[in-house]
KEVEXFI-546113 format. One record per residue: x, z, y of N, C-alpha, C, O, CB in turn. Coordinates in steps of 0.02 Angstrom, whole numbers, plus 50000, padded with zeros to 5 digits. Atoms other than C-alpha are relative to their C-alpha. Glycine has a CB too. Example, Ala and Ser with C-alpha at 12.3 -4.5 7.8 and 13.67 -1.06 7.14 Angstrom:
2
500455000049941506155039049775500455000050060500975003350059499505006250001;499584999749941506845035749947499615003750055499865004550110500204992950023;
//
This chain:
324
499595005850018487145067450212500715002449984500995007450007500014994850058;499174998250023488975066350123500314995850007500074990349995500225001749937;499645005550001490445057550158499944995749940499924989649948500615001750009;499995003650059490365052349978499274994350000499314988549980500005006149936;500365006250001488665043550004500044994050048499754988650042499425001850003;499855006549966489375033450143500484998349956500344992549943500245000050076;499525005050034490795028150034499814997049945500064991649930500585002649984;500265005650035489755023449893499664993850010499694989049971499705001949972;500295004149982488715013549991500494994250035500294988450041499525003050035;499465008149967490455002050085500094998849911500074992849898501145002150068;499755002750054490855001149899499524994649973499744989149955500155005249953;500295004050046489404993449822499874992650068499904986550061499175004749955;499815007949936489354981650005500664995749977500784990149955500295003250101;499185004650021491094977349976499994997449948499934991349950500685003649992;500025003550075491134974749776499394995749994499504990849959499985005749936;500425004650029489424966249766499645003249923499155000849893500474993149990;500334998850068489044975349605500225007050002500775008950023500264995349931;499854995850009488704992049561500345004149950500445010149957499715000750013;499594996750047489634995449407500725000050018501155004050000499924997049936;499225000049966491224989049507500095007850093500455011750125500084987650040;500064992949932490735001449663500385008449969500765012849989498845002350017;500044993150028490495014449522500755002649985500925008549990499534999949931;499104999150045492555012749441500205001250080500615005650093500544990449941;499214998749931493285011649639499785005749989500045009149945500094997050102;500024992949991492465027049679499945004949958499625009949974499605001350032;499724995950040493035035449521499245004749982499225010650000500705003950039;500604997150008491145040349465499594995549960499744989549953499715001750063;500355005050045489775033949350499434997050054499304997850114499645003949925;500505004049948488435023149401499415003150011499055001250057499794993049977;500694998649966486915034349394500195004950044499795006750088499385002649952;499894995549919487965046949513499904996050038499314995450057500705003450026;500225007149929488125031449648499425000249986499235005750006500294990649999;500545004249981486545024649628499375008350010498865008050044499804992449923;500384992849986485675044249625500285001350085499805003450117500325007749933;499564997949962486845047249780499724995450074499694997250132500804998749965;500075004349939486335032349885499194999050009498934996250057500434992549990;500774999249987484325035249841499865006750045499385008350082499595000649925;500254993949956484505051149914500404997450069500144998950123500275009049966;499855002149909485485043850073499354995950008499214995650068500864994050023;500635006249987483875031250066499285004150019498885003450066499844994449915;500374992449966482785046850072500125002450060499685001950102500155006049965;499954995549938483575056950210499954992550074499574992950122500975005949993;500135006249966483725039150309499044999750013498645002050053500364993049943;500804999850022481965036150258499824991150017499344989150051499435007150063;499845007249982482405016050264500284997949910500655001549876500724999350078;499695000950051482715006950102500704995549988500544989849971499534998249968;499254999750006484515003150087500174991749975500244986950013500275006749937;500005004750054484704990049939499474995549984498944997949964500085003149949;500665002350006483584974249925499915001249897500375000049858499964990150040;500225000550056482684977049747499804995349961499514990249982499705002549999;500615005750055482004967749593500075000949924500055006949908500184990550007;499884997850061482264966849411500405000849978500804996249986499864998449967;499284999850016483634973949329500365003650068500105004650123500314991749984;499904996649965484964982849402500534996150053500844999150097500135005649966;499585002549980485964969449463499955001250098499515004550125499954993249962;499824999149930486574968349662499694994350047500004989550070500775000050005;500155005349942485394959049776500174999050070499974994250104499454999850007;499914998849924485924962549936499775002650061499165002650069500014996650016;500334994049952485624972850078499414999350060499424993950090500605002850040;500605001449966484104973850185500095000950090500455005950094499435005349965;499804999449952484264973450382500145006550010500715007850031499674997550036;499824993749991484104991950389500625002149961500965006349990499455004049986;499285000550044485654991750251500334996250027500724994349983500024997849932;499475003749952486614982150363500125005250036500565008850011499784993550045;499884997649963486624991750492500205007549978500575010950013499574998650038;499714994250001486835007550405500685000149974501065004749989499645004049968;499375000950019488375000150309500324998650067500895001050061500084994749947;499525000849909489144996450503500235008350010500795011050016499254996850096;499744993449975488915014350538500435005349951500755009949975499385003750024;499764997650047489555020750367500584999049989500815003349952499744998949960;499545003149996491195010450387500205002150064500805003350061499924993749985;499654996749936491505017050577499835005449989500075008550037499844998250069;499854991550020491065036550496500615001849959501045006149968499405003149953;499184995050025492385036850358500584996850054501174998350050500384997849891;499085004149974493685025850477500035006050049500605008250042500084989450054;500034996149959493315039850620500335008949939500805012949940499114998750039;499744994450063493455053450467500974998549981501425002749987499404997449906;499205001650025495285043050402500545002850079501105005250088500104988849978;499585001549919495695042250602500265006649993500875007149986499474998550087;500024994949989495445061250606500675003749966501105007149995499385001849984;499514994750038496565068550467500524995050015501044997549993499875002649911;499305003849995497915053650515500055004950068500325010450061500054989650008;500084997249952497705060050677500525007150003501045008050035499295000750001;499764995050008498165075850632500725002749984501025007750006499695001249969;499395003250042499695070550530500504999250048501075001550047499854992949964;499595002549958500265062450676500355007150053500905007050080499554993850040;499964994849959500195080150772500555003849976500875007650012499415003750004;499454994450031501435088350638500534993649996500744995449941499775005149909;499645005849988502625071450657500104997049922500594996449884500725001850043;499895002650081502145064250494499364996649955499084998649903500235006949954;500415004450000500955048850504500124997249942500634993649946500014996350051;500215002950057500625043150338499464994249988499104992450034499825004749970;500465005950001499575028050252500284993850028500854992550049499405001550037;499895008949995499285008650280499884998750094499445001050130499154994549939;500075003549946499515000550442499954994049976500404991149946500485000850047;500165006750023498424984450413499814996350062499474997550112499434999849945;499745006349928498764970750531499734992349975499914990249921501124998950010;500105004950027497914953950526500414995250077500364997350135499134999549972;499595004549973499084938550609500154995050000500464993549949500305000750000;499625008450004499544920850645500464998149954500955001649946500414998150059;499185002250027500734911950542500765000150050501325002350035499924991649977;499505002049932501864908250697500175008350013500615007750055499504995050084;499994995449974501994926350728500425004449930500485010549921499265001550030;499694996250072502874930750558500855001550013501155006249989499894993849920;499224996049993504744931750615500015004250066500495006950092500704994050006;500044992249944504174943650755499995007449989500275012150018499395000350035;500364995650029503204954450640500945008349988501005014250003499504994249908;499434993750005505144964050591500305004150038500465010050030500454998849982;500024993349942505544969550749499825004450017500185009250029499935000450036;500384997249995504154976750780499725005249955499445010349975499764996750013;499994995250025503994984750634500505005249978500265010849969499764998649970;499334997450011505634991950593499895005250044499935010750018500634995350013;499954994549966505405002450753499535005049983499585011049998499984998850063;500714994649996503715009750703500335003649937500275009749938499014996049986;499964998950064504515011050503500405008650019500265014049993500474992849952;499674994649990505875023150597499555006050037499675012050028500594997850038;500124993849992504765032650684499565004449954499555010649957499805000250055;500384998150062503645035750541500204997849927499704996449894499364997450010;499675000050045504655033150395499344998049917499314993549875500425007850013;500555001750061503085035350265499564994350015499144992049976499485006349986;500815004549991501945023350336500184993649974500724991149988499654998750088;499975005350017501635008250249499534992750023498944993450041499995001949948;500245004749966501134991350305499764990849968500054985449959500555000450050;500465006750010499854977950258499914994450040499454993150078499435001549996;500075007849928500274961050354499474993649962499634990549911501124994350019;500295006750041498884947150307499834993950065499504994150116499135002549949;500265007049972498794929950373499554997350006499394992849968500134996349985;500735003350007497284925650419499574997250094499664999450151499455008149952;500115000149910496284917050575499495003150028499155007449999499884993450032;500384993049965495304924850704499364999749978499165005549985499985000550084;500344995450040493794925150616499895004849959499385008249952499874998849987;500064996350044494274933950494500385007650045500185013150025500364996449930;500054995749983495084945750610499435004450039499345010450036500374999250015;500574996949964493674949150714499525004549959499185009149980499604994750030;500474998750055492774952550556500355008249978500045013449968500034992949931;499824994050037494174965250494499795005350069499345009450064500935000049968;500214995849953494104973950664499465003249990499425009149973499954997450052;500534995150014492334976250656499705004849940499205008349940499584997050012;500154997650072492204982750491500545004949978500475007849924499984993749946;499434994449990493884994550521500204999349927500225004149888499765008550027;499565000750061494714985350367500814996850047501364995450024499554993049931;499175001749970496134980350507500015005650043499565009450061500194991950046;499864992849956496874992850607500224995450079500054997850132500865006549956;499845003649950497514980050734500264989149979500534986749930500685005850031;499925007249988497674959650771500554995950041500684998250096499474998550028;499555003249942498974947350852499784996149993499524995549937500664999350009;500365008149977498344930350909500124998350062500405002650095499204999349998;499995000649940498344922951059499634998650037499124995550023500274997850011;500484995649956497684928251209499344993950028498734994150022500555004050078;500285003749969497094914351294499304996949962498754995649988500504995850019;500635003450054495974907051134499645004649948499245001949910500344993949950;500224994250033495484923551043499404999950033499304999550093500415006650005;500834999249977493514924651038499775007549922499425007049872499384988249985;500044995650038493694943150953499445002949995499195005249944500395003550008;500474995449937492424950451072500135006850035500655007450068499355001749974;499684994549948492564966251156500605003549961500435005849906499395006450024;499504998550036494204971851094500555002450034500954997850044500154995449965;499174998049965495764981551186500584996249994500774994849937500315006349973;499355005550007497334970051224500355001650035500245004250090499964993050012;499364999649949499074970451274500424996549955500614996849897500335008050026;499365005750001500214955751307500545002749957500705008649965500374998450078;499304999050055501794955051154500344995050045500684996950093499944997549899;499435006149982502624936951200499544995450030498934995550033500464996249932;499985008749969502584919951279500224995149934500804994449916500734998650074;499575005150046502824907651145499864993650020499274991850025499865000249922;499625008149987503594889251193500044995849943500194997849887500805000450025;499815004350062503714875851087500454997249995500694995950050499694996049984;499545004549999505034865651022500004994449945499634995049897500565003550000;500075003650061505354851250914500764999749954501324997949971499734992350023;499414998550055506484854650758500004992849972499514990049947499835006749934;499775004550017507444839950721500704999349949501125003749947499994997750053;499295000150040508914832150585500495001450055500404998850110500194992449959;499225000549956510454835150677500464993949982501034994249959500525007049981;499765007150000510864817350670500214996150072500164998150130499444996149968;499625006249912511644802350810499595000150024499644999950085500254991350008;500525000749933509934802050866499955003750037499725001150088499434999549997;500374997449981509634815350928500755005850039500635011550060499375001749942;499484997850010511484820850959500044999150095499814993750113500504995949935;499944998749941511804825051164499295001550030499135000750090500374994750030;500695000049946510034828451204499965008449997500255011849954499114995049964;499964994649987509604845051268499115003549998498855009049993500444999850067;500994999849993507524842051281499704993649968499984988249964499654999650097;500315006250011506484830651222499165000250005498855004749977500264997549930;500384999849975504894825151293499144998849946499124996149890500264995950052;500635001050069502864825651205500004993049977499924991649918499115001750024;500145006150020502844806251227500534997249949500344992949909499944996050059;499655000950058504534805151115500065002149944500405000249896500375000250006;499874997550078504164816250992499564998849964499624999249903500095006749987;500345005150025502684807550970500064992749956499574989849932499834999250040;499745006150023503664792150899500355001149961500464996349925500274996350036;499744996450037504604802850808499485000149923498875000149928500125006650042;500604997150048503854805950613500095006049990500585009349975499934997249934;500184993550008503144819650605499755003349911499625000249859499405000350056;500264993750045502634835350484499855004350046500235006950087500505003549949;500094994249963501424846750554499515003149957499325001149902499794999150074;500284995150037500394862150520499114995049996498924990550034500085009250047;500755003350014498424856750449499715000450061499925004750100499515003649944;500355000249934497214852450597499425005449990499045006350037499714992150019;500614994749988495964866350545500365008950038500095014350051499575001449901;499524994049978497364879050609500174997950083500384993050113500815000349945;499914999949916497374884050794500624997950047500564996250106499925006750020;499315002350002499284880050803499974992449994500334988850029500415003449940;500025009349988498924861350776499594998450032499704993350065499884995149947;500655002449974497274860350841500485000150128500394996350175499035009749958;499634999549945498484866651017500424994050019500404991450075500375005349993;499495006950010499824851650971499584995650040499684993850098500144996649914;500315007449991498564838250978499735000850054499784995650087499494997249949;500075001449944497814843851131500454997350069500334994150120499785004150005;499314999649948499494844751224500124990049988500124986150035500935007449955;499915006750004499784826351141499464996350034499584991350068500074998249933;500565002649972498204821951195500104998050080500074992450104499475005249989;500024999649920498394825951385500624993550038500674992050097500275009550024;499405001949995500054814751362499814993150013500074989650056500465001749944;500325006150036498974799551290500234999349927500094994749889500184993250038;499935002350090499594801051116499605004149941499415009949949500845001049974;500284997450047498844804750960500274997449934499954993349900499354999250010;499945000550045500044805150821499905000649932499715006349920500145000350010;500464997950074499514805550645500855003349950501425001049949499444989649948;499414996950047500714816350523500125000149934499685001349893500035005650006;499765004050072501664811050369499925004349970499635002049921500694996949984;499954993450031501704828450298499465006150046499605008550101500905002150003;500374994449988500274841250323500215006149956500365005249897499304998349990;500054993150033500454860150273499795007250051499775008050112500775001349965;500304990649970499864879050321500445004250007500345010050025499525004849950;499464995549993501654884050313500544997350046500654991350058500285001649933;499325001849915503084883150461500534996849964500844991649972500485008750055;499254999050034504404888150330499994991349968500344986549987500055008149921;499945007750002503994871950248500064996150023500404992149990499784997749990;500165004749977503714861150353500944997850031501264992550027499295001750051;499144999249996505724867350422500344996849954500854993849969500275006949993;499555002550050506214862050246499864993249992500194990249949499965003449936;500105006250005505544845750267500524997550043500964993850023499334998050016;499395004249940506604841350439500545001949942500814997149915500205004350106;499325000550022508044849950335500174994949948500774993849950500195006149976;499935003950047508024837950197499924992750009500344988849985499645002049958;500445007849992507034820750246500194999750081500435004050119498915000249980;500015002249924507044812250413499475002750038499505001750098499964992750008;500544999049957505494819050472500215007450036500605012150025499244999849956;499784991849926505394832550633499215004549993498755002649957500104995750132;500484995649992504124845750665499915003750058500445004550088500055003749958;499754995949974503574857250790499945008249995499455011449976499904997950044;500094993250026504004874550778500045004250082500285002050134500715002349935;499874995449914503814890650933500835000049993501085000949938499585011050008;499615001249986505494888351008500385008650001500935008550029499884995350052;499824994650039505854908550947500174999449930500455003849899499545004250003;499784999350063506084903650792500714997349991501024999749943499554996949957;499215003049980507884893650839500555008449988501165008449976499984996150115;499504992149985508544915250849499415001649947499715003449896500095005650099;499944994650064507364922450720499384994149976498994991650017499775011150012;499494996450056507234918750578500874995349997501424996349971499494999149907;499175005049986508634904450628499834992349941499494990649893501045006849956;500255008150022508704886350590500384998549935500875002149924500234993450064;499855000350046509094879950436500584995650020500574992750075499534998849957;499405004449998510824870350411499824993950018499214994150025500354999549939;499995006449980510894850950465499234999550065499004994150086499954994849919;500525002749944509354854550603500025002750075500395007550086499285001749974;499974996549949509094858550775499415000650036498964997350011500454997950034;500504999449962507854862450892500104996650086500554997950126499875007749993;500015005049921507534851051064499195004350050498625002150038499764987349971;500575000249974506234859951183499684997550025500004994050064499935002150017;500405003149985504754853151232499734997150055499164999350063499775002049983;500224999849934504454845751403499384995150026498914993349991500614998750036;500555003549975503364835651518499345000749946499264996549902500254992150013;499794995549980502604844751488500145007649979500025008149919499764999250033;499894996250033503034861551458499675006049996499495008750049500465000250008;500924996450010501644873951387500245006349964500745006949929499264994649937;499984991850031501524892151334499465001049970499074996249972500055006250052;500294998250005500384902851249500255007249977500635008549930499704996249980;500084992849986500204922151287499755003249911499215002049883499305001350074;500094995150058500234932851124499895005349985500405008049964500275000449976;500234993549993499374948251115499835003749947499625000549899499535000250036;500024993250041499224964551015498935000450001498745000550059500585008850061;500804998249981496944966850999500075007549950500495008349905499244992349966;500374994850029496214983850936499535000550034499424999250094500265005949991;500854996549972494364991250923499985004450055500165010350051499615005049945;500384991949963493684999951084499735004049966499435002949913499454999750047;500334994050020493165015851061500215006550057500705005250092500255001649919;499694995749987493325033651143500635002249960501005005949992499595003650005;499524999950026494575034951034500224994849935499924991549892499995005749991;499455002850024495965028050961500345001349934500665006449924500385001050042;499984995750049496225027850792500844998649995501144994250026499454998549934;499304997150005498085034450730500334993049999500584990550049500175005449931;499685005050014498715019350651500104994050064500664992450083499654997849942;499925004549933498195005450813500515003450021501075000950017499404999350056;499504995449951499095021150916500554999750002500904999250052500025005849995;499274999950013500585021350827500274994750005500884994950012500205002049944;499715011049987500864999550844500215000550048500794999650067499424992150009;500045000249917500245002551024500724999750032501114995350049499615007150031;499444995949988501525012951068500744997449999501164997550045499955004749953;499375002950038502935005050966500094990650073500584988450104499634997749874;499815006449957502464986651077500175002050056500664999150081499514994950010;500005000049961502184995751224500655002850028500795002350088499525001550007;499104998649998504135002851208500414994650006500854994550049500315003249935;499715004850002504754987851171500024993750051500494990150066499854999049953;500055001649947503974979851299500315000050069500614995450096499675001449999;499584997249958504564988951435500665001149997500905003350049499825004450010;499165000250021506384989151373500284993050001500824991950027500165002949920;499795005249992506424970651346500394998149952500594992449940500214999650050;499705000350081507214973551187499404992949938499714989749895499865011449960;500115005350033505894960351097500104993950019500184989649975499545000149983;499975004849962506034947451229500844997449980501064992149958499805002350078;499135003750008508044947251217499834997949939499734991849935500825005550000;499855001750062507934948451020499704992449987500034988449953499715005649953;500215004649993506794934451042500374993450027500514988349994499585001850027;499645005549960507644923651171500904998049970501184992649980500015003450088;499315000050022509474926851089500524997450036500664999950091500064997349948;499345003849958511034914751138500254994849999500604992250042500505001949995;499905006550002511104899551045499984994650037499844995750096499764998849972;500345004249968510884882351094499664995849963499444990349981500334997250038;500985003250058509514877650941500634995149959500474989249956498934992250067;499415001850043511364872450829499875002649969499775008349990500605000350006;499694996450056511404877450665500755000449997501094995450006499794997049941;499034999949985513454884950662500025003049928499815008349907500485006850080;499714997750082514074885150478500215006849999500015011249961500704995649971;499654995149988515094897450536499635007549984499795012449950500204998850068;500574993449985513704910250570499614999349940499015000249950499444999450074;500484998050059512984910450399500195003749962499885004549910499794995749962;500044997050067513744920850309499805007450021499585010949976500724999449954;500084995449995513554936650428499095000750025498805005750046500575001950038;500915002050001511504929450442499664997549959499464991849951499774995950038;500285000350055510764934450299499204997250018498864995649969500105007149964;500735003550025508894927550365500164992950007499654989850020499265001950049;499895006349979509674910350390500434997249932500744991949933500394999950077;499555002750071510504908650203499314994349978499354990849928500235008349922;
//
C-alpha cells in the first residue's frame, strides 16, 4: 500500500466524482482509478459501489470504513512531519478550528498568542454547529472545536475548560433604561426583542432560561448573526441578548448598553474539544498549549472581564479601533 492510494481514495470520498479527485490530486484518472483497484486488491474488499459508466456511486460498507482509516493514516502521516517541524521551532500549515458564533471576539486572543509563537502557521476559523464539528473531528478535517461544555454531544473527545460566558441584554441607551444596573429575564421579556434563529443552540438556551421564568417571547427580528442583531439595538428600539464579554471585546456600539441578566443568573462553560488518541496531533498541541497558558495566567479572563460599566464612552473611540 501507498500513501498516494489512501489519498486518492479521501479524494474521490470527498469530491464525489472521479475526474474532480483526479485534478486535486494532480494526476489523471486512469492513474487514480488503476491506483485504488490495486488498493481493492491488496484489501481484497471492493472499495467503490459499481455499475454503468464511470460515474461515482458511492462507497460500499467495506469503503467506508477503509476511507475512516485512510483519513486517520495521512492525518497521523501530516501529524508526523508537523510534528517534527515543531521539534526545530517552526510549526507550519493550517490550524482548522470549527466554533460558535458567540465565541468569535475570543477567537483573537487566543490566537495572536499562538500566531507569535509560530509566526508561519495559518488559521482556518469556520462557524459551524456541533454536528458538523463532531463530523470534522472524526474525519481529521478539524484540528480542534469550541462549544460548550455542558451541551456538546461530540463523543469521546479530549476537553479543557476556556470561559464562563454570562449573558446580558444589549439595550438603546435611552430614559428607559437610564440608572439601571441589571435587568431581570421577566423584563426583558417585555422588552422587543431581536434574537439569534431558534435552530441555533444560543437561542434554543434563551428560551429555555425564559421558559423556567414563565415567559415565552416571540422576536421581532430573527438572524444567525450577533453583529447584527447589535446593529439593530444600535439603530431601532429593539434590545437583544448578547454573552455579557462582548460589552469589552469587541465593545458596544455607540448609543447602546449592556444590562446583565438576573433572576436568574445563568452561565455556560466553554471548552476547547480535540480527538483522543495516543497521540496528539501538532496543530490541537500547539492551541492546547496556547489556552492552557492563558489559562493559568488569567490573562483571557481579565481581557475578557475588562473595566467598563456596559457604556458606550465617545471618548474611547478613537483609540478602539474594534469599536469604530
Amino acid at each position: 500500500m501507498f500513501l498516494r492510494q489512501f489519498r486518492y481514495l479521501v479524494a474521490v470520498a470527498e469530491e464525489r466524482h472521479f475526474g474532480r479527485a483526479a485534478q486535486r490530486c494532480n494526476v489523471t484518472q486512469p492513474s487514480l482509478s488503476s491506483g485504488i483497484r490495486q488498493l481493492e486488491y491488496e484489501l481484497g474488499v471492493p472499495i467503490f459501489l459499481r455499475g454503468r459508466g464511470q460515474r461515482f456511486q458511492g462507497l460500499t460498507a467495506e469503503g467506508d470504513r477503509v476511507a475512516i482509516w485512510s483519513r486517520a493514516v495521512l492525518a497521523h502521516c501530516d501529524a508526523m512531519r508537523k510534528e517534527i517541524e515543531t521539534m526545530k521551532q517552526n510549526l507550519t500549515g493550517h490550524l482548522r478550528m470549527g466554533v460558535m458564533p458567540s465565541m468569535s471576539p475570543v477567537l483573537p486572543f487566543l490566537l495572536q498568542e499562538l500566531r507569535e509563537k509560530y509566526p508561519s502557521l495559518r488559521v482556518d476559523v469556520q462557524f459551524i454547529g456541533n454536528e458538523a464539528m463532531k463530523l470534522g473531528l472524526n474525519n481529521f478535517t478539524l484540528d480542534v472545536a469550541m462549544t460548550y461544555l455542558d451541551k456538546a454531544d461530540l463523543g469521546r473527545k479530549n476537553t479543557l475548560p476556556v470561559y464562563r460566558e454570562q449573558l446580558s441584554l444589549l439595550v438603546p441607551d435611552t430614559a428607559r433604561f437610564q440608572n439601571r444596573k441589571t435587568i431581570t429575564w421577566k423584563e426583558a421579556a417585555e422588552c422587543p426583542l431581536a434574537m439569534l434563529r431558534r435552530s441555533m443552540h444560543e437561542r434554543r438556551f434563551v428560551d429555555q432560561v425564559f421558559s423556567s421564568v414563565g415567559c415565552a417571547p416571540e422576536a421581532r427580528v430573527e438572524s444567525e448573526s450577533i453583529l447584527h442583531l447589535m446593529f439593530q439595538v444600535q439603530f431601532t428600539e429593539l434590545c437583544t441578548i448578547i454573552p455579557s464579554h462582548f460589552v469589552h471585546a469587541p465593545g458596544l456600539h455607540p448609543g447602546t448598553r449592556a444590562l446583565p441578566l438576573v433572576d436568574p443568573v445563568v452561565s455556560q462553560e466553554v471548552g476547547l474539544f480535540w480527538t483522543e488518541g495516543e497521540i496528539m496531533l501538532p496543530m490541537a498541541a500547539a492551541f492546547v498549549s496556547v489556552v492552557r497558558k492563558m489559562n493559568k495566567s488569567g490573562e483571557l479572563r481579565k481581557r475578557l472581564e475588562g473595566s467598563h460599566d456596559g457604556v458606550y464612552d465617545r471618548s474611547e473611540a478613537t483609540p478602539q479601533k474594534s469599536r469604530a
